[in-house]
C-alpha positions as CSV (number, residue, x, y, z in Angstrom):
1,X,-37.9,27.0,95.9
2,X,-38.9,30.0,94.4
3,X,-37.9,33.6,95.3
4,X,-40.2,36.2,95.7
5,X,-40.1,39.9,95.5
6,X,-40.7,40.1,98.9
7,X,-37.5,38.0,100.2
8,X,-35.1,40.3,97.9
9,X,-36.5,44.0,99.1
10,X,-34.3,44.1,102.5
11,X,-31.0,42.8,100.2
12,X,-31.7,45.5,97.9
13,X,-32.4,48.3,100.2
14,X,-29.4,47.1,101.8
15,X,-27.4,47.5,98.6
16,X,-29.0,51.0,98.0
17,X,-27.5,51.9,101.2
18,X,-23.9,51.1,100.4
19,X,-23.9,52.9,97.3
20,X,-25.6,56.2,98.8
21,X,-22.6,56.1,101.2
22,X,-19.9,54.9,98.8
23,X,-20.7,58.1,96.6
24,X,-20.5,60.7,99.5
25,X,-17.4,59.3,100.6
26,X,-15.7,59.5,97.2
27,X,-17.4,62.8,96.9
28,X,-16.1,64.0,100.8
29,X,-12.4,62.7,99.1
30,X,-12.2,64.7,96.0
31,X,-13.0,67.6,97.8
32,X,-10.5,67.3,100.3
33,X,-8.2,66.3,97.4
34,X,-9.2,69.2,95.9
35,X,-8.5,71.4,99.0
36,X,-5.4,70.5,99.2
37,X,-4.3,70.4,95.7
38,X,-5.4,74.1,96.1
39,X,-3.8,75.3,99.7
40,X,-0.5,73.6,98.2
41,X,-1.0,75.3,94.7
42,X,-0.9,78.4,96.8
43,X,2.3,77.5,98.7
44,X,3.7,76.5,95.6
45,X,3.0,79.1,93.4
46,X,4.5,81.9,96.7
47,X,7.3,80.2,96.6
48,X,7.5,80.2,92.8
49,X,7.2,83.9,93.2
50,X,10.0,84.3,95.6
51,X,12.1,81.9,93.5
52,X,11.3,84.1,90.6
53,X,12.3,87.4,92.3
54,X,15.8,88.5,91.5
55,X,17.7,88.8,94.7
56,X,18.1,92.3,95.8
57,X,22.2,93.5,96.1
58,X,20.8,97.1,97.6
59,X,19.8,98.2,100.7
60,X,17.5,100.9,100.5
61,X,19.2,101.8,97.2
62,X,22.5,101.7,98.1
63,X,24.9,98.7,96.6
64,X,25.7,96.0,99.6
65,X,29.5,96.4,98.5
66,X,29.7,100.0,99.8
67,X,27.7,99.5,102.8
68,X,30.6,96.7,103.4
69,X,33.6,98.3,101.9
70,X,35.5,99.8,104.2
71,X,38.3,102.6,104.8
72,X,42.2,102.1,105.0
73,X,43.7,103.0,108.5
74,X,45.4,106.3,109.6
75,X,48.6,106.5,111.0
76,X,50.7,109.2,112.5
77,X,54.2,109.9,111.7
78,X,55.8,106.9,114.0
79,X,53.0,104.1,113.1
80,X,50.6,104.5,115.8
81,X,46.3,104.3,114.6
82,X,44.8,106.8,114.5
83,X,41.3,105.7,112.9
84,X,40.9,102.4,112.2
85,X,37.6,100.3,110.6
86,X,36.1,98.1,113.3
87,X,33.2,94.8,112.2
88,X,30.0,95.7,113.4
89,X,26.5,94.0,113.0
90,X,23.5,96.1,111.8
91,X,19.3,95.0,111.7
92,X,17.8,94.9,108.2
93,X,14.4,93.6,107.7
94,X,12.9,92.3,104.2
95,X,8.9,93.2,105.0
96,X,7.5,90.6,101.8
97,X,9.4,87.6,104.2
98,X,7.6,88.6,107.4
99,X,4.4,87.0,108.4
100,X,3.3,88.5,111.4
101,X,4.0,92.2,111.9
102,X,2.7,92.9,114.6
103,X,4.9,90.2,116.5
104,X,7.5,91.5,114.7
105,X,7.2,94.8,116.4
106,X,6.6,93.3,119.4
107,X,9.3,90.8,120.1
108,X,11.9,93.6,118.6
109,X,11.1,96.1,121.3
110,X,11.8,93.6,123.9
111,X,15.5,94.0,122.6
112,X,15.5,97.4,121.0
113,X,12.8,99.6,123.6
114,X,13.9,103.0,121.8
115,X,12.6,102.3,118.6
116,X,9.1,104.1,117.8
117,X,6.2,101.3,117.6
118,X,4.4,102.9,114.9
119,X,7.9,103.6,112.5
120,X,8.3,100.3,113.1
121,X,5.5,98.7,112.2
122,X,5.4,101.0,109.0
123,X,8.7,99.5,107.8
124,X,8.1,95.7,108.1
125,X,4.8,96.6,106.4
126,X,4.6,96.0,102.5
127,X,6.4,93.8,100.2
128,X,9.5,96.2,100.2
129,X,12.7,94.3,99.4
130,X,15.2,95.4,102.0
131,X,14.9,97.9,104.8
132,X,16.9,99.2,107.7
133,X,16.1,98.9,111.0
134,X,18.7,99.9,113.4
135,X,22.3,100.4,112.1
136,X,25.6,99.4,114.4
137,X,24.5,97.3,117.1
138,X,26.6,95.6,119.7
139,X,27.3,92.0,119.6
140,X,25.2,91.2,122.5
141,X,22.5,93.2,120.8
142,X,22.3,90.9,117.7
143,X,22.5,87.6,119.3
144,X,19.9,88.7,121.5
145,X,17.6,89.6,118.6
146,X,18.6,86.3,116.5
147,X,17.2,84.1,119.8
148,X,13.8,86.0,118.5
149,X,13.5,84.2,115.5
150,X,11.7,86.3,113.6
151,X,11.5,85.3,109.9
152,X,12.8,88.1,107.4
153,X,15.0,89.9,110.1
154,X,18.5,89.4,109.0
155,X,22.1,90.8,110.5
156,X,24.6,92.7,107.7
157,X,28.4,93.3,109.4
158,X,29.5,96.6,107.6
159,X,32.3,98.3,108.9
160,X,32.4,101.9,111.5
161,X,35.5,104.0,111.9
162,X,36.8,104.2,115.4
163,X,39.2,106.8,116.4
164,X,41.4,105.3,119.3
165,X,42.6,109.4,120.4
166,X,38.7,110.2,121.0
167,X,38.7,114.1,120.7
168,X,42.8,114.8,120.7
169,X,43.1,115.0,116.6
170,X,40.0,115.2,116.1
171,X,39.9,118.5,113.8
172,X,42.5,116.9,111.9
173,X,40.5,113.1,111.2
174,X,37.4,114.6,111.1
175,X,34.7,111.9,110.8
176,X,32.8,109.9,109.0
177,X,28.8,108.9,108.5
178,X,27.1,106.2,109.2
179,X,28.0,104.8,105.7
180,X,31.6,105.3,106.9
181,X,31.9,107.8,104.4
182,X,34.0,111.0,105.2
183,X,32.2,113.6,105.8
184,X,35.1,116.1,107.7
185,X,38.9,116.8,108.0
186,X,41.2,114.0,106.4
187,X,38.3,111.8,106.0
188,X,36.5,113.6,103.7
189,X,39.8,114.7,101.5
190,X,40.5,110.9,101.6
191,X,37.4,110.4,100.0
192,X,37.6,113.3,97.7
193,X,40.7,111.9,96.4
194,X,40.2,107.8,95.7
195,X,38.9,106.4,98.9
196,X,35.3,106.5,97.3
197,X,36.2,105.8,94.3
198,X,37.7,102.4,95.8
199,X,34.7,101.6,97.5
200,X,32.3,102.8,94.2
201,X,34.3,99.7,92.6
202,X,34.5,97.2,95.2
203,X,37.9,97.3,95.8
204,X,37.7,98.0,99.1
205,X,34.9,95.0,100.1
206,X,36.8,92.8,102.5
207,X,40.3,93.8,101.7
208,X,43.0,95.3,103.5
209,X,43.6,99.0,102.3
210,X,47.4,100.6,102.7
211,X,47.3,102.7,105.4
212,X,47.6,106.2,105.1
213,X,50.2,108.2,106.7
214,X,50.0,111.4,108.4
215,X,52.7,114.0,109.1
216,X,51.5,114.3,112.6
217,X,53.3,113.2,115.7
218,X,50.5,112.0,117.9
219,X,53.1,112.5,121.3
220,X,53.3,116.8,120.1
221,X,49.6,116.5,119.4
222,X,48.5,115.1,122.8
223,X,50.9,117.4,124.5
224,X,49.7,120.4,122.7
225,X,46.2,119.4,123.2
226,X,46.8,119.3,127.2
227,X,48.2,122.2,127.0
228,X,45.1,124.1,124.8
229,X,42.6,122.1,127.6
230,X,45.0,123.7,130.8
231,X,44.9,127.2,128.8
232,X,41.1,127.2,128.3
233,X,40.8,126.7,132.2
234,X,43.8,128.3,133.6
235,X,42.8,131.8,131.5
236,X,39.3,131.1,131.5
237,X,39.7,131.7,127.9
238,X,36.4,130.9,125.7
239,X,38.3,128.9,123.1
240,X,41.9,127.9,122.3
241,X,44.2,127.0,119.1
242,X,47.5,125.6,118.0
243,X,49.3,124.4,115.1
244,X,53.1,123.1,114.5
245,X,55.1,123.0,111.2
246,X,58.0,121.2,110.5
247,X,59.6,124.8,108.8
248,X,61.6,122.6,106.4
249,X,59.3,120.3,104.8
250,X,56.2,122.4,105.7
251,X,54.7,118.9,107.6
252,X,51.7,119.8,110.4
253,X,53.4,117.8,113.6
254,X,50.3,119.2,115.3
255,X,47.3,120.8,114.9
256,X,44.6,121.7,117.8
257,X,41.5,123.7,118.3
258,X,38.6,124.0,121.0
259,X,36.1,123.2,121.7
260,X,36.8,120.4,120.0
261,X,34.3,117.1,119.5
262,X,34.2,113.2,119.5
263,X,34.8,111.9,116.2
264,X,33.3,108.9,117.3
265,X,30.0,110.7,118.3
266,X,30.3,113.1,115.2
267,X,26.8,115.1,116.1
268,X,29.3,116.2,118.9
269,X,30.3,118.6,115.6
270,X,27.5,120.5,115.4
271,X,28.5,121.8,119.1
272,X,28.3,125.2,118.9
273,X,31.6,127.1,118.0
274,X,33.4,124.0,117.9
275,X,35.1,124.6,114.3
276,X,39.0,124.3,113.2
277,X,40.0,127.7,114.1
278,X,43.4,126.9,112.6
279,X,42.2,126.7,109.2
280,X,38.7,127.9,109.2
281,X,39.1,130.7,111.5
282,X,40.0,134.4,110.5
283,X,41.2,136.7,112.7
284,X,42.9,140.0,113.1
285,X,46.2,138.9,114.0
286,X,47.5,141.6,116.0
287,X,51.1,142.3,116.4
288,X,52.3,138.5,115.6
289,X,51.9,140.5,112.2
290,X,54.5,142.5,112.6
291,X,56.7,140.2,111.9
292,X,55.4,140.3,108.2
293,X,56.3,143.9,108.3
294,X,59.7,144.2,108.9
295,X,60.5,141.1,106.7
296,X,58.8,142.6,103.6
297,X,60.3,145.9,104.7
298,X,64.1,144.5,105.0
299,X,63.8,142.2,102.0
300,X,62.4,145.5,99.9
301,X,65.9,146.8,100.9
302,X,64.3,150.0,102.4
303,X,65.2,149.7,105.6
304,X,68.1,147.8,107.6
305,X,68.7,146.1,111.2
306,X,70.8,149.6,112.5
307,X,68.1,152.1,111.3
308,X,65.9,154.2,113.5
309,X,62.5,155.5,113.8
310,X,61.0,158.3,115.5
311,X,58.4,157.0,118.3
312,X,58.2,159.8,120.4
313,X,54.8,160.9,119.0
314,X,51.6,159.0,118.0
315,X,50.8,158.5,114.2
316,X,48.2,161.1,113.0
317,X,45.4,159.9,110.4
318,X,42.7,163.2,110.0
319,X,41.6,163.6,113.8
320,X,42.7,160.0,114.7
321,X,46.3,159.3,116.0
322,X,47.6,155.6,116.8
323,X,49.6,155.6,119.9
324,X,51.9,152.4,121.8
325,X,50.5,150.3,124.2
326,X,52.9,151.0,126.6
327,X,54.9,153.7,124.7
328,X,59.2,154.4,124.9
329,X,58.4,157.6,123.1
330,X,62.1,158.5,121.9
331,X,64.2,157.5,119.4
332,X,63.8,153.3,118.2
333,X,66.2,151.6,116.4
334,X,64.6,148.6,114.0
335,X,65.7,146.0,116.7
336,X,63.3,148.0,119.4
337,X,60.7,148.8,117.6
338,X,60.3,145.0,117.5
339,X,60.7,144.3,120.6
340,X,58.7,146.8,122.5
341,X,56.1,146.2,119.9
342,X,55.9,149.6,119.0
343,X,53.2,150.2,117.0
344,X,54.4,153.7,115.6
345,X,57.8,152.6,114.7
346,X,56.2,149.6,113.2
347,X,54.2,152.2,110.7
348,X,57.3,153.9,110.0
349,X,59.1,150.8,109.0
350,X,55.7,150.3,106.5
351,X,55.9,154.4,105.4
352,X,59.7,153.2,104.1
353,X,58.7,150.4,102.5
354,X,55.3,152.2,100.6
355,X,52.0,150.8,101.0
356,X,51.8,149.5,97.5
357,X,55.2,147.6,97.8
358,X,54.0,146.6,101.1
359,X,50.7,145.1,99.6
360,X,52.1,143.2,97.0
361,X,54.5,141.3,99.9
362,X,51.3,140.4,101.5
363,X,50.2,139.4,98.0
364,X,53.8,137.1,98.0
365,X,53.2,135.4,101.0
366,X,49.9,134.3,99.8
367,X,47.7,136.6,102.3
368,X,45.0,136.8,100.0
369,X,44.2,133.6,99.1
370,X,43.6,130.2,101.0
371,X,46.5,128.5,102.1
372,X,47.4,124.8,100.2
373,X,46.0,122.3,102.3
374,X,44.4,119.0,102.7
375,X,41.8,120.0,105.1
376,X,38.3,121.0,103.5
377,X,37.4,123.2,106.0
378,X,38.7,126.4,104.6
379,X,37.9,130.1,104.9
380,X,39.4,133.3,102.6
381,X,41.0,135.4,104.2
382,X,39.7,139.1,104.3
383,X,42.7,141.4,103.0
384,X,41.8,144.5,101.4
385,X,42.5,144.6,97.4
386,X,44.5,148.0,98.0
387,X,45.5,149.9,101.1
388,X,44.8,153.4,101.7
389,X,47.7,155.4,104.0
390,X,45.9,154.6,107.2
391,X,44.8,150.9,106.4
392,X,48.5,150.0,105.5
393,X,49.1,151.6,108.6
394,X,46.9,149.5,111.3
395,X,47.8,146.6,108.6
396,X,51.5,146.6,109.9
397,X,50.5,145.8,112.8
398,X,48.2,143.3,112.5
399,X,44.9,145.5,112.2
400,X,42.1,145.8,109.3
401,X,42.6,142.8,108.2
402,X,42.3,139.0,109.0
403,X,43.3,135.9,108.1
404,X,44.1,132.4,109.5
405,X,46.4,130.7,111.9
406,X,47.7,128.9,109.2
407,X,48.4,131.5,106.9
408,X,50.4,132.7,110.1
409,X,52.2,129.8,110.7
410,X,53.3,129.0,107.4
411,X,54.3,132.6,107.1
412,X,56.5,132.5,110.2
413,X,58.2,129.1,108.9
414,X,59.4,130.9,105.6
415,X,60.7,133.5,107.8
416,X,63.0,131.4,109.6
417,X,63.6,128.5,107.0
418,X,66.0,131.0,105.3
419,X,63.6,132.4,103.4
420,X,61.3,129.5,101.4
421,X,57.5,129.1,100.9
422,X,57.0,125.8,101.7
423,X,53.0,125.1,101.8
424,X,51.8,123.0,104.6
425,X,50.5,119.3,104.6
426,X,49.2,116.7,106.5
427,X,50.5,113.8,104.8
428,X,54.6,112.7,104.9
429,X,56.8,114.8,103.1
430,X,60.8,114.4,103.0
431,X,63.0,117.1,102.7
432,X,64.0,116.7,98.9
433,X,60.1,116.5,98.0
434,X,59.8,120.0,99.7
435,X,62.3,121.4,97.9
436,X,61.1,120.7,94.8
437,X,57.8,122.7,96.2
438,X,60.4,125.9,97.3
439,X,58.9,129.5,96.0
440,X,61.9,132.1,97.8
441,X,59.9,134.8,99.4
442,X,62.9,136.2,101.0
443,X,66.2,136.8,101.3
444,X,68.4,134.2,103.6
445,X,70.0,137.4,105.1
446,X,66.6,138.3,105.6
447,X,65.6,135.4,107.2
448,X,68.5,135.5,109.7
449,X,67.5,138.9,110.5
450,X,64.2,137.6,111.7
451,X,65.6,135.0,113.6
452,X,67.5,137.2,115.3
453,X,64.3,139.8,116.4
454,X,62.4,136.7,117.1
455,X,64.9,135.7,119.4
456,X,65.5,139.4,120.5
457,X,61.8,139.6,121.4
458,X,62.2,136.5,123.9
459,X,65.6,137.4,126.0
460,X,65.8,140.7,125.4
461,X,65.1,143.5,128.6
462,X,61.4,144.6,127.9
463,X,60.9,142.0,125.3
464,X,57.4,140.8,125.2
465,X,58.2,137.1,125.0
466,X,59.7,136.9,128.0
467,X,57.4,135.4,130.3
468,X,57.4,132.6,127.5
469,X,61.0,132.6,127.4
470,X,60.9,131.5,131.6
471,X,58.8,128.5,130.5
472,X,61.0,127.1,127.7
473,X,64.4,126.9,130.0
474,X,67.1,125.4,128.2
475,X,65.9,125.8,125.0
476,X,66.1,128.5,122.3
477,X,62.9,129.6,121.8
478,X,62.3,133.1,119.7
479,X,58.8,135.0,118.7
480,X,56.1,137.5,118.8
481,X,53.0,138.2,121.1
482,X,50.1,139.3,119.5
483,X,47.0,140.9,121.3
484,X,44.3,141.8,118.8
485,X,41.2,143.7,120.3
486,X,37.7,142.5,119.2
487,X,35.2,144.6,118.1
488,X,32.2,144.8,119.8
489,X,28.8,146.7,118.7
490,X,31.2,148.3,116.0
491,X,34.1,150.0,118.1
492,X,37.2,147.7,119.3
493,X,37.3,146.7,123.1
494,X,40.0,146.3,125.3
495,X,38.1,144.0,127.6
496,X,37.7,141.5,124.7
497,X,41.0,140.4,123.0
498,X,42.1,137.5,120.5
499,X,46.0,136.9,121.5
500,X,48.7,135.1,119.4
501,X,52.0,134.0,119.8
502,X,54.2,133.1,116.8
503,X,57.6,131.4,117.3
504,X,60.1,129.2,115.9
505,X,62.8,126.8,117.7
506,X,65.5,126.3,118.5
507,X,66.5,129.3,117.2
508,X,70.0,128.7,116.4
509,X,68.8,126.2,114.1
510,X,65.3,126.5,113.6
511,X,63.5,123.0,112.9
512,X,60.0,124.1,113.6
513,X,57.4,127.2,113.8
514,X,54.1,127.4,116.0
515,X,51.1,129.5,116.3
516,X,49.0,129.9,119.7
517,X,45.8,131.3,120.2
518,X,43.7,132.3,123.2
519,X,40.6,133.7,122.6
520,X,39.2,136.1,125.0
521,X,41.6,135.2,128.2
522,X,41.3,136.7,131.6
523,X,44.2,137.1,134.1
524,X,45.3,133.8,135.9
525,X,45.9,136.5,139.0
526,X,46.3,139.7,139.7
527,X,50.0,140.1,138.8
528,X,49.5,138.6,135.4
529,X,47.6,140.6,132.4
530,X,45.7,139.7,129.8
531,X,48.0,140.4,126.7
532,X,49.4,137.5,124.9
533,X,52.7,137.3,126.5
534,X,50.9,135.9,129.8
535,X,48.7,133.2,128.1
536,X,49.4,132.2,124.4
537,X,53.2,133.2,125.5
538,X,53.5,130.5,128.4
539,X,51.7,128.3,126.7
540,X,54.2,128.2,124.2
541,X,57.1,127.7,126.2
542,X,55.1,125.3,128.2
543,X,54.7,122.7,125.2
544,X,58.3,123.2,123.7
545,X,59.4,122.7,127.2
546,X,57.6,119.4,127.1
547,X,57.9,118.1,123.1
548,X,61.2,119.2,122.0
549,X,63.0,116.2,124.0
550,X,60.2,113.8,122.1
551,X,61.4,115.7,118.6
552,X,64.9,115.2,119.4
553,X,66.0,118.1,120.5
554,X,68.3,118.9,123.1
555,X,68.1,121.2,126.2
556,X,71.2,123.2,126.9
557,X,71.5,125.2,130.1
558,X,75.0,126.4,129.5
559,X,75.2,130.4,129.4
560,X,73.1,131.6,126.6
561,X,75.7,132.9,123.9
562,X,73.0,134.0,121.0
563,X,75.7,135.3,118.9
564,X,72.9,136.2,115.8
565,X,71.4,138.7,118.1
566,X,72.7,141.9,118.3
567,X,74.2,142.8,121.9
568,X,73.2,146.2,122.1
569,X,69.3,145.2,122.0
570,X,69.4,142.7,124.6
């Protein structure tokens, strides 16, 4: 049967159909092929470029092994912390890792509400490697923050210095910044010294440094800090100081001033007047200097412990005449002049001496200069190059010029130490190392002669250590008050005084020497003054009272028999 055109038209049409559709099909597939060898071309070739990126070891330029290094512990004298590194986790973002920003920003306030929205959102922005975000967060903080799961938000655990005695040492430590770097007191001469350097070299990344120990006795340093606190309030004094030297070795068992601040909250620095008055303080010392006097004086040879000095009449200077506080007017011999403070015997004992000789003893016991010391908050004293006849004379007595409490301090332990210059230090120090370090700056007769006016000063009738003297019972305590007026709108004022008291114990063998300060005190009532014997006096005999047991020292309330002081002073 033949086939005609007409029977094959629907078969072809039919056939014409399939291909049509066939062809759009395959074209539909290659396209999508296409798209998707494209959209995982792009994948690809991102995370060809991250592969390709060298991995970042800084964090906002500074090297991940000193952001993680950390700082060897401090000790005091007996073993106990003093500052110690503690782990602590801290936010970093890397903005090229995150995809949504402004997620970002908002799931981290949830957690962190403090942080400014827009300085956020400017540092996840970009394709900046590593960033911080918020530095020494809690533990409860980042786990909180990790729940987020942000992508490109990542935890480093660098290490913060904690300071278990809060503010009690605190001008000694110092602190550190938020890079546990010192940046004050002990921490900052660590670093100074090698600390950095450890931590510039990796050395200190994970590993346990040697502890560095202190000379300090943290049981004298929280009693002596009490006792600063107590005199601030009791005298309702404006600020208050202290310092204590082993005399032998020239260790600091102590060392106090406030207002003081939390190393652990180190903006609590910038307080106002809250600086190491011990060391970076200068002041006009008063009569706590004229103790200097009469050992330069006796050590020069021109004068001795049985001379006397006309006080009957004030010291003329042109149309100015220096007078005594509370004068004897008669005849002194050296012992009284000490002990009543007289300041016109005191200028007597100078005139012997002569000014020049008398300027080059202050240039001996290192009055011009900074003292030797750890601590990098230092300040030079101000002593005049040469001294006319009246500026040697208010100099005897503590006037015209001013230096530190630690220029004081290690003066007064050279005094009673039988005569060695021994400078102080903050770090451990035997007895043999010391005396390697000796300079003699005077005489041991010498030296024994001022242990015995020191100790004069406190038991003697009319002595202005007295009311100290009642505090310290059953121990030996000797030294000089020193009430140093403050001058105000030019002119001095004797409504606004600096007092001192310098002493040494126990006197009949002196281990240690301390310096008080009380600035600007009132009276704790109206039998009491304001002159140092009633405030940096008591509180002297307060903390020896208190410490000497803890330094081993014995009270003895037998009779007192102080056979180095003359009788016929007492």
């Amino acid at each position: 049967m033949a086939v005609t055109a007409e029977d094959l038209s629907p078969t072809i049409a039919l056939d014409g159909g399939r291909k049509i559709r066939g062809n759009l099909t395959q074209a539909r597939i290659r396209w999508m092929v296409l798209a998707l060898v494209l959209g995982f071309g792009a994948v690809g070739g991102r995370l060809v470029q991250l592969g390709m990126v060298v991995p970042d070891t800084t964090i906002e330029g500074q090297a991940r092994d000193i952001i993680t290094a950390t700082r060897p512990p401090i000790l005091d004298r007996n073993g106990l912390e003093m500052a110690v590194d503690i782990r602590v986790p801290s936010l970093y973002a890397e903005p090229r890792r995150i995809i949504d920003v402004e997620e970002a920003v908002t799931k981290l306030r949830t957690v962190l509400p403090d942080l400014d929205e827009t300085w956020l959102r400017n540092r996840l922005t970009g394709d900046k490697g590593f960033v911080w975000v918020q530095r020494e967060l809690s533990p409860a903080i980042q786990e909180r923050i990790m729940r987020l799961g942000i992508p490109g938000i990542e935890f480093l655990t660098e290490s913060k210095r904690f300071y278990p005695g809060m503010t009690e040492a605190s001008h000694i430590l110092g602190s550190t910044n938020i890079d546990n770097q010192g940046i004050a007191g002990i921490e900052k001469h660590m670093d100074d010294d090698n600390v950095a350097l450890l931590q510039e070299l990796g050395l200190a990344r994970g590993n346990a440094l040697a502890p560095v120990e202190l000379s300090v006795d943290m049981r004298v340093q929280h009693v002596m800090h009490e006792q600063l606190v107590d005199a601030m309030s009791r005298y309702k004094a404006i600020a208050a100081a202290g310092v204590m030297l082993d005399i032998h070795t020239g260790e600091v068992i102590a060392l106090a001033s406030l207002p003081d601040f939390n190393p652990n909250d180190p903006k609590t620095a910038l307080v106002k007047d809250s600086f190491n008055r011990i060391t970076a303080g200068i002041f006009e010392p008063g009569s706590i200097f004229k103790t200097v006097t009469m050992a330069g004086a006796m050590d020069s040879g021109a004068v001795s412990m049985t001379d006397q000095f006309d006080a009957r009449f004030g010291v003329r200077f042109g149309r100015f005449t220096i007078d005594d506080f509370h004068g004897k007017h008669r005849i002194l011999a050296l012992p009284e002049v000490y002990k009543f403070s007289s300041n016109i015997g005191t200028i007597r004992v100078m005139q012997a001496m002569g000014k020049d000789n008398f300027r080059a003893f202050l240039s001996t016991m290192g009055f011009d200069q900074r003292v030797p010391f750890e601590l990098p908050e230092m300040r030079l004293p101000s002593v005049p190059k040469t001294l006319s006849e009246v500026g040697a004379a208010t100099a005897s007595f503590g006037h015209g010029l001013s230096v530190s409490p630690l220029h004081m301090v290690t003066a007064y332990a050279a005094f009673v130490n039988g005569g060695n210059y021994i400078a102080p230090t903050l770090y451990k120090r035997t007895e043999a190392e010391a005396e390697a370090l000796y300079r003699r700056v005077i005489q041991p007769q010498t030296s024994a002669n001022i242990r015995a006016l020191m100790r004069l000063n406190a038991i003697g009738a009319g002595g202005s250590g007295s009311q100290m003297n009642k505090e310290a019972l059953g121990y030996r305590v000797g030294g000089k008050t020193g009430t140093a007026e403050k001058v105000v709108d030019g002119r001095y004022s004797s409504n606004k005084v600096t007092n001192f008291f310098g002493s040494a114990f126990p006197m009949e063998n002196p281990q240690y020497a301390m310096v008080i300060m009380v600035d600007e005190p009132q009276a704790e009532n109206p039998q009491s003054g304001t002159t140092a014997g009633w405030n940096a006096g008591t509180v002297t005999g307060r903390i020896v009272q208190r410490v000497a047991p803890m330094l081993g020292i014995a009270p003895d309330f037998s009779p007192i028999i102080d056979d180095f002081v003359p009788s016929a002073y007492r």
